[in-house]
Phi, psi and omega in degrees: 000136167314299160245116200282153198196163189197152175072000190275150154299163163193112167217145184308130156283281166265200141278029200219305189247170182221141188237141167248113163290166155025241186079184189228140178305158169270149191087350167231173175274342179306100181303183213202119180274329212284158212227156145203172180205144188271115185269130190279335180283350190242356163094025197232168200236137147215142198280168171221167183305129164356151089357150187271331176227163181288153173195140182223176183047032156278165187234146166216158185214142154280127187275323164205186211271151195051027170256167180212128149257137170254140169226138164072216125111193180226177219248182188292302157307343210077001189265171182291136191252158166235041195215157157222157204254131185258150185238157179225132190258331177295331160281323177053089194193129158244155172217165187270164177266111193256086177298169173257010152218178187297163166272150182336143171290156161358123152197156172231184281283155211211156166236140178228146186217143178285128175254077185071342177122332173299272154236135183297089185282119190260138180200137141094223195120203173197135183280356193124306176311270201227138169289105164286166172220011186260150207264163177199147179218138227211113186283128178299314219272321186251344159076051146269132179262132180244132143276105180274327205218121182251058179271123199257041110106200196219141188293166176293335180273019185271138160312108189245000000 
């Protein structure tokens, strides 16, 4: 790796590369817009272009081979992104994702998985708040976002 990093992604792009987003430098609090990627047959690292905002405790998925979605996570102020980021590797170009309802509230760290290729399930995480628990599920192709499961989550200070 280029830049030694914690809290950052590392996901499959292709069958060749693997990409590490964001994350915070090692040894500071300081966040990370910069992205590389790793060939796995020759063993080697390069970086590609940034990402449009710094983000770390974020979830990322490859949606087909060489897209990348970034979700979420929180920012450079500390504060919660609502947002999400698209990677293109034939371009090596990201742009935001304009769903056609708002997007999931804030949350770190959270996980999200590919449903056939098709659409993307993002679930739970935490606002700050609250353990989130709710479901959203966001069609790759046209980026309508759905709210499957509205569970207003269990506060951080509860018992488990």
């Amino acid at each position: 790796m280029i830049t030694e990093r914690y809290f950052h992604c590392f996901t499959q792009l292709n069958e060749e590369f693997l990409i590490a987003t964001g994350g915070c430098l090692k040894g500071s609090a300081y966040q990370l817009r910069s992205c590389e990627v790793y060939n796995i047959r020759n063993n080697s690292w390069h970086s590609v272009t940034p990402m449009q905002k710094a983000r770390y405790y974020h979830a990322a998925v490859q949606v087909q081979e060489g897209i990348l979605f970034v979700f979420a996570g929180r920012d450079e102020a500390d504060k919660y992104h609502d947002t999400i980021e698209r990677f293109c590797n034939n371009s090596s170009s990201w742009s935001t994702i304009n769903t056609d309802i708002k997007l999931p509230p804030r949350r770190f760290p959270h996980a999200v998985a590919i449903d056939g290729g098709a659409q993307v399930v993002i679930f739970g995480g935490s606002d700050n708040q609250k353990t989130l628990s709710d479901v959203y599920v966001l069609q790759t192709d046209s980026y309508r976002l759905e709210l499957r499961n509205n569970n207003t989550g269990v506060g951080l200070n509860a018992a488990y």
